[in-house]
N, C-alpha and C positions, 0 to 999 in steps of 0.2 A: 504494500500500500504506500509506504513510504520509499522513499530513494535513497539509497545509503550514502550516495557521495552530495546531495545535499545536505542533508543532515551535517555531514562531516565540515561544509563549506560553512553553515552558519555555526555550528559552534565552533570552529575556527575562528569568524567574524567576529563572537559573541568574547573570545579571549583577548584576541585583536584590540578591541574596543577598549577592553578594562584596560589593559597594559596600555595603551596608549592615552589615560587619563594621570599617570605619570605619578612620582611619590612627591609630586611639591602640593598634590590635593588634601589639606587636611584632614577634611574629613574620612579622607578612605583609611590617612591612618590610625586614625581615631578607630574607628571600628576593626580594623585588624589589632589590635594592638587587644581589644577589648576582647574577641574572637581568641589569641593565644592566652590570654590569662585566664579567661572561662576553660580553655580548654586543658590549661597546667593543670586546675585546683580540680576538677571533672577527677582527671585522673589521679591525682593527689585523695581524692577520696577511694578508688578502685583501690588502691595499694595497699595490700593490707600491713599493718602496723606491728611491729614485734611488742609485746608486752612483757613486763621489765616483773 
């Protein structure tokens, strides 16, 4: 139903896009930045703990 080399061309497009909005946009580091600390403490909870 669908075409695979489109597909492939706009989520290409779709990467294209982001990287070419550059690291001088604050806001996207804002949100990444927020995206790896949620994601440190995430697994910071998974880890289990040795008990003393």
């Amino acid at each position: 139903m669908y075409n695979g080399a489109a597909l492939t061309t706009l989520g290409g497009g779709g990467a294209a896009t982001l990287a070419a909005t550059g690291p001088e946009n604050l806001l996207w580091l804002v949100l990444a930045s927020f995206a790896l600390i949620a994601a440190g403490a995430a697994v910071r909870r998974i880890i289990p703990r040795k008990e003393a």
